[in-house]
GUZA-714858 format. One record per residue (C-alpha): residue number from 0; x, y, z; residue in one letter. Coordinates in steps of 0.1 Angstrom, whole numbers, plus 5000, padded with zeros to 4 digits. Layout:
% residues N
<lumfi><resi>NUM</resi><px>X</px><py>Y</py><pz>Z</pz><resn>A</resn></lumfi>
...
END
This chain:
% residues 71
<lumfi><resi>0</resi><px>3658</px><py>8606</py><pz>3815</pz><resn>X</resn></lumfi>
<lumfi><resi>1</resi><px>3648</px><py>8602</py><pz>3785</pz><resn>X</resn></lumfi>
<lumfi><resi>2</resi><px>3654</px><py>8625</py><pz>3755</pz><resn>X</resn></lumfi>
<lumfi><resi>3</resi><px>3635</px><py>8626</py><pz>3720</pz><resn>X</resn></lumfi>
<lumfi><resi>4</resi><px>3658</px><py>8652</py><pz>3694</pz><resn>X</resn></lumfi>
<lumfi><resi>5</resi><px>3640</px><py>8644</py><pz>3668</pz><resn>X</resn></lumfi>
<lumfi><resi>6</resi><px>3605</px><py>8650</py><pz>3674</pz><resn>X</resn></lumfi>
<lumfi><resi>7</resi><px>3581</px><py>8677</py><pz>3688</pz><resn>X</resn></lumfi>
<lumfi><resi>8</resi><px>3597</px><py>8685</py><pz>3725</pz><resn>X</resn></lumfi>
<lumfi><resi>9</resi><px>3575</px><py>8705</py><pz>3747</pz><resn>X</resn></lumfi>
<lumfi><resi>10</resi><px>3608</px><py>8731</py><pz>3751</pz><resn>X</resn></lumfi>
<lumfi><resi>11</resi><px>3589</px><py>8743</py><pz>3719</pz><resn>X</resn></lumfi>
<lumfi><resi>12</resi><px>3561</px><py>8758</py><pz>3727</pz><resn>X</resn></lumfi>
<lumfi><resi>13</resi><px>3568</px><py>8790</py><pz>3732</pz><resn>X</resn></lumfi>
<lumfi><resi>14</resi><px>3584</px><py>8816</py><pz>3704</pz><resn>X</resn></lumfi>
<lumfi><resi>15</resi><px>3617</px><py>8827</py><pz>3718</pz><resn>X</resn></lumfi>
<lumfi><resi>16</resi><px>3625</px><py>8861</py><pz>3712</pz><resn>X</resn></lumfi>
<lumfi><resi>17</resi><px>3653</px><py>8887</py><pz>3715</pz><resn>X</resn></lumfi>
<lumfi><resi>18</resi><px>3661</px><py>8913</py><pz>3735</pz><resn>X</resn></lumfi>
<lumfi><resi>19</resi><px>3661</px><py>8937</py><pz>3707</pz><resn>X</resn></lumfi>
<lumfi><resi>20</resi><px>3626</px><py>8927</py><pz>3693</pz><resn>X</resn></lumfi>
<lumfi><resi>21</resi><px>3613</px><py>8936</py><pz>3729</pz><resn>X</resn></lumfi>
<lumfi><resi>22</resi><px>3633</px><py>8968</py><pz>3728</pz><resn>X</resn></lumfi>
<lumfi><resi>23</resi><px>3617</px><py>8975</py><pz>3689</pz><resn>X</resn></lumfi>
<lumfi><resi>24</resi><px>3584</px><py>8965</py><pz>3703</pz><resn>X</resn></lumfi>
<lumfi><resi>25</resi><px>3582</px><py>8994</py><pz>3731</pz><resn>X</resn></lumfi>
<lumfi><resi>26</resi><px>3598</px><py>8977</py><pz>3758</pz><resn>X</resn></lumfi>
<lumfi><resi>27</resi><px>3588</px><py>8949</py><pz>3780</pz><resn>X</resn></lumfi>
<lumfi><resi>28</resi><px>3549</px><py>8961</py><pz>3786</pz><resn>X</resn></lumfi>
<lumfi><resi>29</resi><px>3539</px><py>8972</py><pz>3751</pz><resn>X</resn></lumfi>
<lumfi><resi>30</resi><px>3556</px><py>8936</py><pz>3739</pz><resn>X</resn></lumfi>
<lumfi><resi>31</resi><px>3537</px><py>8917</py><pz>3765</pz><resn>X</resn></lumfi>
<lumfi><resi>32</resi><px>3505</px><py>8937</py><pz>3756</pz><resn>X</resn></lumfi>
<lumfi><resi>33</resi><px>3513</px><py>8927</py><pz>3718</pz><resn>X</resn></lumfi>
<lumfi><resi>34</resi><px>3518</px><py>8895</py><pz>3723</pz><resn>X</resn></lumfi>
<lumfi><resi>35</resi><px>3482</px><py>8891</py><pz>3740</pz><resn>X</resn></lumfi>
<lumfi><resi>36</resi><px>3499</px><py>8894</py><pz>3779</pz><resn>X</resn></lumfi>
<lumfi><resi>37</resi><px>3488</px><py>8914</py><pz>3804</pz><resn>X</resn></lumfi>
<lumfi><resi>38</resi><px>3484</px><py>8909</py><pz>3844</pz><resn>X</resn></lumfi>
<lumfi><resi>39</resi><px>3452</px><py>8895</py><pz>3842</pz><resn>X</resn></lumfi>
<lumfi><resi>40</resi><px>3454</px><py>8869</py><pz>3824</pz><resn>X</resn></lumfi>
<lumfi><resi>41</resi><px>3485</px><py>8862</py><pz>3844</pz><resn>X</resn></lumfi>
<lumfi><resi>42</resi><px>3459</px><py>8861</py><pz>3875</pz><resn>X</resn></lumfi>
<lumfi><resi>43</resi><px>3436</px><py>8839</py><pz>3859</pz><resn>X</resn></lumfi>
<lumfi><resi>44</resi><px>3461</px><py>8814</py><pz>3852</pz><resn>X</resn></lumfi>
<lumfi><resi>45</resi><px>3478</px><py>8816</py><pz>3886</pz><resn>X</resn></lumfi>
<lumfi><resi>46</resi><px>3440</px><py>8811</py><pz>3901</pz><resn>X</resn></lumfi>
<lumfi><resi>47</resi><px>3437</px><py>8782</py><pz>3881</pz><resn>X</resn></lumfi>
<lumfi><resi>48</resi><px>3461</px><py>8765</py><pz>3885</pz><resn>X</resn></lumfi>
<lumfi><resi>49</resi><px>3467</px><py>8737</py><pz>3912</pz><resn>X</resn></lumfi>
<lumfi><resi>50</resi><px>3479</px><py>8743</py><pz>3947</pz><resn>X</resn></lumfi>
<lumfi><resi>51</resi><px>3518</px><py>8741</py><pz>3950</pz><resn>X</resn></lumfi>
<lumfi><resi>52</resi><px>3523</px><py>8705</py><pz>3971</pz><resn>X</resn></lumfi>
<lumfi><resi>53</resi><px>3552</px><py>8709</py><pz>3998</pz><resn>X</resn></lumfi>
<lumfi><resi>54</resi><px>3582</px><py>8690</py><pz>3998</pz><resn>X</resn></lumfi>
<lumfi><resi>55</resi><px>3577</px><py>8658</py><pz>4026</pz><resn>X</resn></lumfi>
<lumfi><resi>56</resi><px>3599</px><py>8656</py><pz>4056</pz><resn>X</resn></lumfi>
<lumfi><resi>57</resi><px>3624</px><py>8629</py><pz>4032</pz><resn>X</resn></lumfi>
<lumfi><resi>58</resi><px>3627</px><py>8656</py><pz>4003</pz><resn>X</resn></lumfi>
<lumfi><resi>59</resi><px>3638</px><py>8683</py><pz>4030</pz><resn>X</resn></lumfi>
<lumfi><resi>60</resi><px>3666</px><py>8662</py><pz>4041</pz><resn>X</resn></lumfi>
<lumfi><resi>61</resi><px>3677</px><py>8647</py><pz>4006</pz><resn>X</resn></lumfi>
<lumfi><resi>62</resi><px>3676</px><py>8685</py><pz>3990</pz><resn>X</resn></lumfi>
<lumfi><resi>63</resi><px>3697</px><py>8696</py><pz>4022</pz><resn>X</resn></lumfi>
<lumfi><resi>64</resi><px>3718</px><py>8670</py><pz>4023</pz><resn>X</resn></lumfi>
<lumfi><resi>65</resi><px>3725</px><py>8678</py><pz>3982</pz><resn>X</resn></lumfi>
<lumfi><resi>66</resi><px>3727</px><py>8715</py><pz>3993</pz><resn>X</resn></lumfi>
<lumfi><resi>67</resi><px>3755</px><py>8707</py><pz>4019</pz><resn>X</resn></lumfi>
<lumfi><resi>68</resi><px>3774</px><py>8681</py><pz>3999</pz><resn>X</resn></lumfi>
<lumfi><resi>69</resi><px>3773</px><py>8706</py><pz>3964</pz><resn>X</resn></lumfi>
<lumfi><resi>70</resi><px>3793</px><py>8732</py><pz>3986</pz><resn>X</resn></lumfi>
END
C-alpha cells in the first residue's frame, strides 16, 4: 500500500470535530442540522449511490479462514 504524507490525502476531507463543539452546538441533531445534515440528504445519497456487490464464494472462505486463524 502505498502512502503519500506529504500531500493532499483523501483522510482530509472532512473537518473533524470534538465532542464538546457538538455538545456547544445543541447536541448531535442541531450540529448535524448546522452543519447542512439532515436525514434527507442522507437518503438521497444512500439512493444514489451504487448497489453494495457481495463477497464471491473465494472471499467467504479467505475472510473465514482469517476470522478463524485471528482467534
Amino acid at each position: 500500500m502505498k502512502t503519500n504524507l506529504t500531500g493532499k490525502g483523501t483522510s482530509r476531507t472532512h473537518k473533524s470535530v470534538s465532542p464538546e463543539e457538538i455538545i456547544a452546538a445543541g447536541g448531535t441533531t442541531a450540529f448535524g442540522i448546522k452543519a447542512g445534515k439532515n436525514n434527507e440528504t442522507l437518503k438521497k445519497a444512500l439512493k444514489n449511490s451504487p448497489e453494495p456487490e457481495p463477497f464471491t464464494e473465494e472471499e467467504w472462505a479467505g475472510l473465514l479462514k482469517q476470522m478463524a486463524n485471528d482467534k
